[in-house]
C-alpha positions in Angstrom: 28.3 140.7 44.8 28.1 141.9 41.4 23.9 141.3 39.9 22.9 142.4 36.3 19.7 144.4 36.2 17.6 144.4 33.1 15.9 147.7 33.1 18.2 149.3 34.9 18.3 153.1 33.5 14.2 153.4 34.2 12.6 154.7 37.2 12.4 151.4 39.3 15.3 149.6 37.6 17.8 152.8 38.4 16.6 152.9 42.2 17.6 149.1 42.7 20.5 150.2 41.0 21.2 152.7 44.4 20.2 151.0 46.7 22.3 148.3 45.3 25.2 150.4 45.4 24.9 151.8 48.9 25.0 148.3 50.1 28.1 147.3 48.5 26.5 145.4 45.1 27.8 146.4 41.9 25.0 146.4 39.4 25.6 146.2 35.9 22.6 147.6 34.2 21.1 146.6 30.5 18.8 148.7 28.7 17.5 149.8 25.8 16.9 153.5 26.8 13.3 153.2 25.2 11.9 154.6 28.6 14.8 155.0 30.7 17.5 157.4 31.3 21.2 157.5 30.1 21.2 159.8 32.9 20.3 157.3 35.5 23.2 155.3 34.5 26.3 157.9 35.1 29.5 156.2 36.8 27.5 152.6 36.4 28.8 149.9 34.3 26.0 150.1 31.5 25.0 148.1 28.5 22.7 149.5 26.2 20.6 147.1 24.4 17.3 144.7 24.3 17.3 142.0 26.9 16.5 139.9 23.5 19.8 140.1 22.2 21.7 137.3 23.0 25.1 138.6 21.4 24.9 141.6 24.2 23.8 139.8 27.1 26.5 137.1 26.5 28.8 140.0 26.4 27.8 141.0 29.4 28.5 137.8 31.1 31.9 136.9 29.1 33.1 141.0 31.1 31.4 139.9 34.5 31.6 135.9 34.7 30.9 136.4 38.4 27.3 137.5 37.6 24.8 134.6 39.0 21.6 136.8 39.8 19.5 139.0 37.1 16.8 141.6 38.6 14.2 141.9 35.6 12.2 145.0 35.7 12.1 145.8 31.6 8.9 146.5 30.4 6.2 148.5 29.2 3.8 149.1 32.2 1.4 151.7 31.0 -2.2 150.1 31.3 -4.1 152.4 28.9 -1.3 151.8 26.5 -1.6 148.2 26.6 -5.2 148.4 25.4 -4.0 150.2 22.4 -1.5 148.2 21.8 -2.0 144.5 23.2 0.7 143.0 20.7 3.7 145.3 21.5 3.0 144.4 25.1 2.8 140.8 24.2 6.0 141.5 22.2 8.4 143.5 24.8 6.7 141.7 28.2 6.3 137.8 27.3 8.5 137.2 23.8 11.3 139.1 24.7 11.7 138.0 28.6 11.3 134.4 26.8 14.2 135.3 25.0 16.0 136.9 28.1 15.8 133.7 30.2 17.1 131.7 27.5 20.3 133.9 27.3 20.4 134.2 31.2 20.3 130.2 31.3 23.1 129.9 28.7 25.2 131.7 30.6 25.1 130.2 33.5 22.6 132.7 35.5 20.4 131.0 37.4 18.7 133.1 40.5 16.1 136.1 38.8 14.3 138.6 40.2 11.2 139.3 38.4 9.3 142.8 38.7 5.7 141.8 39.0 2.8 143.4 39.5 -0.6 143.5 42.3 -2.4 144.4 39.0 -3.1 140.4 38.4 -4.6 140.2 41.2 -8.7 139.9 42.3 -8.9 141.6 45.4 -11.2 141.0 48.4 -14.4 143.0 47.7 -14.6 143.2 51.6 -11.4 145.0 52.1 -9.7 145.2 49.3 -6.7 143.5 50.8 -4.9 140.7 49.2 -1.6 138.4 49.9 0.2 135.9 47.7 -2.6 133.2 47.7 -5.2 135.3 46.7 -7.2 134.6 43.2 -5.6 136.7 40.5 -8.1 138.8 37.8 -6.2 140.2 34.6 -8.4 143.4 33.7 -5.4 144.6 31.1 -3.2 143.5 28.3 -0.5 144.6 30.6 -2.0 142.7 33.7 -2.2 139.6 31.8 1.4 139.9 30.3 2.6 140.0 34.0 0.6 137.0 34.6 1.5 135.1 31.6 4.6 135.7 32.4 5.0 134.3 36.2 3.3 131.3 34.6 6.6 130.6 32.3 8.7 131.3 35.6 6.9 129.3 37.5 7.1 126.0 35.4 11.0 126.9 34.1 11.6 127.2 38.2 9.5 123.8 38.7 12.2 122.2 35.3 15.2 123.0 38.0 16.2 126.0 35.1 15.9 128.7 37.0 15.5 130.0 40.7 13.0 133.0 40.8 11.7 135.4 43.2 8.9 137.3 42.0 8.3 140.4 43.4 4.3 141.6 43.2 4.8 145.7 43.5 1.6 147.8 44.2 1.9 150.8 43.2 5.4 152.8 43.4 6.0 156.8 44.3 8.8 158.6 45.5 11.9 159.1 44.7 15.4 157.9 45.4 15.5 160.3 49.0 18.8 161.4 47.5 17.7 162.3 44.0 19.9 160.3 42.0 16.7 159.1 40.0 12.9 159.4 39.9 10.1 159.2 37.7 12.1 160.3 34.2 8.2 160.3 32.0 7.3 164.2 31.7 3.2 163.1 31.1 2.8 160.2 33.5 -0.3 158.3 33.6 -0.5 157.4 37.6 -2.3 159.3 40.2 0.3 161.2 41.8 2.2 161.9 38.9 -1.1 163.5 37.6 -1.5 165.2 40.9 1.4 167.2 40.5 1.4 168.1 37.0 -2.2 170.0 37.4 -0.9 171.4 40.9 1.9 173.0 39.2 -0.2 174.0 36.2 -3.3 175.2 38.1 -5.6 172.7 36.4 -8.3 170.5 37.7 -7.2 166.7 39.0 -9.1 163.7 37.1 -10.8 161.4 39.6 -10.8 158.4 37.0 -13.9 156.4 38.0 -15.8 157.4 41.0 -18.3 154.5 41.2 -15.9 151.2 42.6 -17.4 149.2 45.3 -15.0 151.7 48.1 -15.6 153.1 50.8 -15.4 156.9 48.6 -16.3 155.4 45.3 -12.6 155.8 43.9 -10.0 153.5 43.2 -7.8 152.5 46.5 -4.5 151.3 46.0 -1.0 150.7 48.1 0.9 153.6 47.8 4.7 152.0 48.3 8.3 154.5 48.2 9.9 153.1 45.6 13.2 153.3 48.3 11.0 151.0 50.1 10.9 148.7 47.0 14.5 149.2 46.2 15.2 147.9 49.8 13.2 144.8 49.3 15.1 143.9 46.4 18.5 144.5 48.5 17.3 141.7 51.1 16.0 139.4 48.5 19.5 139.5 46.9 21.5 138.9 50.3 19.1 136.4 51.0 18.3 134.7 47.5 19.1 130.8 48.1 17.4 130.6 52.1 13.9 132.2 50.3 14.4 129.7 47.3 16.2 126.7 49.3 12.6 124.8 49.8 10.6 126.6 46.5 13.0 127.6 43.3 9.5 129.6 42.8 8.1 131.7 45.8 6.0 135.2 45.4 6.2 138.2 47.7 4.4 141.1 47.6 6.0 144.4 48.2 3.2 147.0 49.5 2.9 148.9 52.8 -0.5 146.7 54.0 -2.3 150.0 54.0 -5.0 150.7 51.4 -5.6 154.4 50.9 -8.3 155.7 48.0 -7.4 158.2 45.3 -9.8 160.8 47.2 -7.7 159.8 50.2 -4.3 160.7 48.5 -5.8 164.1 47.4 -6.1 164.2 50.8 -2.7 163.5 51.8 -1.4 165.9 48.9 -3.1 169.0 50.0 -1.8 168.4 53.4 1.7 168.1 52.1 2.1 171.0 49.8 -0.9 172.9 52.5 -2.8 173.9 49.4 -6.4 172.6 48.0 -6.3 170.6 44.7 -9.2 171.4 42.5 -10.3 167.9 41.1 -13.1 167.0 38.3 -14.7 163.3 37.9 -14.8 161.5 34.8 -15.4 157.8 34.2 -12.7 155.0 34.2 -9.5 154.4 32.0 -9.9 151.1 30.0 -8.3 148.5 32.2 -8.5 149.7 35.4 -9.8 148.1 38.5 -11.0 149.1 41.9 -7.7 148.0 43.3 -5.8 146.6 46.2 -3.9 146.5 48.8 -0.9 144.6 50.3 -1.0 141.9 53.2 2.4 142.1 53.3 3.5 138.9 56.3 5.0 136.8 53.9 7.7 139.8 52.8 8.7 140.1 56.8 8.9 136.3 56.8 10.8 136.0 54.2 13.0 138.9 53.7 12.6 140.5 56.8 11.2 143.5 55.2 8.5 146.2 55.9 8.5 149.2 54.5 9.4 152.1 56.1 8.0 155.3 54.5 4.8 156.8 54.7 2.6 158.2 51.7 3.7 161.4 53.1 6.7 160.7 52.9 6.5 159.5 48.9 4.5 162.6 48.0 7.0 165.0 49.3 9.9 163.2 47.9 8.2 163.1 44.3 7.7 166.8 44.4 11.1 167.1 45.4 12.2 165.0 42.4 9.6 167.5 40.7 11.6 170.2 41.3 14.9 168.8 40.1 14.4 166.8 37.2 14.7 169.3 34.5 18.4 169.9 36.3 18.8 165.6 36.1 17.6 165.0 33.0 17.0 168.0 30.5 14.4 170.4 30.4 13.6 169.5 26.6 13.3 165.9 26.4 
């Protein structure tokens, strides 16, 4: 099996890509490099490009006619950023994957797998938990392109165009476990990210917001190894046409079903590298929420999937990837 993957040289995107690999699927990965890594893409077919341009992606197709599934995980994900600029995210999340569809429909693709988000969704205020039915509540530019988004796949699936999977991710860490990839953004905007940065740099860690209706007061989110993800996308490519055979459109959520608060992975943190983290708290980022977690049935239904990793698990990995990624990717860029 041979699957093109939009996206393919970022952090999520190149993971698939491994996974992928290890399984015996060829990817063939299309990016445009304006997050991801030419790194990431070493001794993998690559195309560098915009999922927009029709010219490239048909060339893609013309050199791998046997291509009949697309994974889409390009785009800009940065919530704070989408506030400050709504119509770039508009631009490179909605217009373009418009665009993208288009050429993936020309050419004869029709099964895609669509990197969503649990951002769009309202959790329960009594748990926080929610699954694929839940009500969905777009607090960001970037949430809403995600949204606006599944609502085009959802009524191009319902036209007979297009079968789609859309995965719902909560909220990646880790690292491929053999450090092929990881997060490539030196000044990343996501808790553990953060969390290492000031650990290294002997600074104090921002609880952003400290007044959501949680049991702490902090945010709570599902903390998910991104190998976990990467293996979720694996058995929805194996088992594309028996999840689609009765929907064209179904939605999974990929999560671990276990909510855990920001104060909670500070927690977890100073357990794994068995030193305190100082931490300061200052009021919420525009566009964030209180969070949710994952009731995640439906993706053992369906793909018979569960991840597998703890959050120990993803914080030791991502300080492992810590370590090496001046060695993977520069130490200047």
């Amino acid at each position: 099996m041979k699957v093109l993957i939009a996206g393919g040289a970022g952090f999520i995107g190149s993971t698939i890509a491994s996974a992928c690999i290890d399984s015996g699927i060829t990817p063939v990965i299309l990016d445009n490099l304006a997050t991801g890594r030419r790194e990431f893409t070493a001794g993998r077919t690559f195309y560098e490009g915009d999922i927009c341009d029709g010219a490239l992606v048909d060339r893609v197709f013309t050199e791998h006619p046997e291509i009949v599934t697309a994974v889409d995980c390009a785009a800009l994900i940065v919530v704070p950023d989408s506030v400050a600029d709504p119509l770039g995210y508009y631009r490179e999340n909605v217009s373009k994957g418009i665009q993208f569809l288009e050429h993936l429909v020309r050419n004869g693709c029709r099964n895609l797998l669509f990197s969503s988000s649990a951002s769009i969704y309202r959790a329960d205020p009594e748990d926080f938990s929610v699954d694929e039915d839940s009500p969905l509540e777009t607090l960001s530019p970037y949430a809403r392109t995600k949204a606006l988004f599944e609502t085009v796949l959802h009524d191009v699936a319902a036209a007979g165009t297009l079968d789609v999977i859309s995965l719902r991710y909560f909220n990646p860490i880790g690292a491929d476990p053999e450090l092929r990839t990881g997060l490539q953004i030196r000044t990343p905007t996501h808790a553990l990210g953060k969390m290492i940065d000031v650990h290294h740099a002997g600074t104090a860690f921002p609880l952003t917001g400290t007044d959501y209706p949680t049991r702490d007061g902090s945010g709570i989110r599902d903390y998910v190894h991104v190998w976990d993800l990467a293996a979720a996308h694996v058995k929805a490519l194996e088992n594309f046409e028996a999840v689609t055979r009765e929907e064209p459109y179904r939605v999974v959520n990929l999560g671990t079903g276990r909510g855990t608060t920001v104060r909670e992975l500070v927690t977890a943190f100073e357990n794994v590298t068995g030193t305190p983290l100082a931490t300061t708290e200052t009021d919420r980022r525009p566009g964030d929420s209180a969070g949710a977690y994952a009731r995640v049935g439906l993706a053992a239904e369906l793909l018979g999937w569960k991840a597998e990793h703890s959050l120990e698990d993803g914080i030791r990995d991502s300080l492992r990837w810590y370590a090496e990624r001046d060695t993977a990717i520069g130490a200047s860029d």
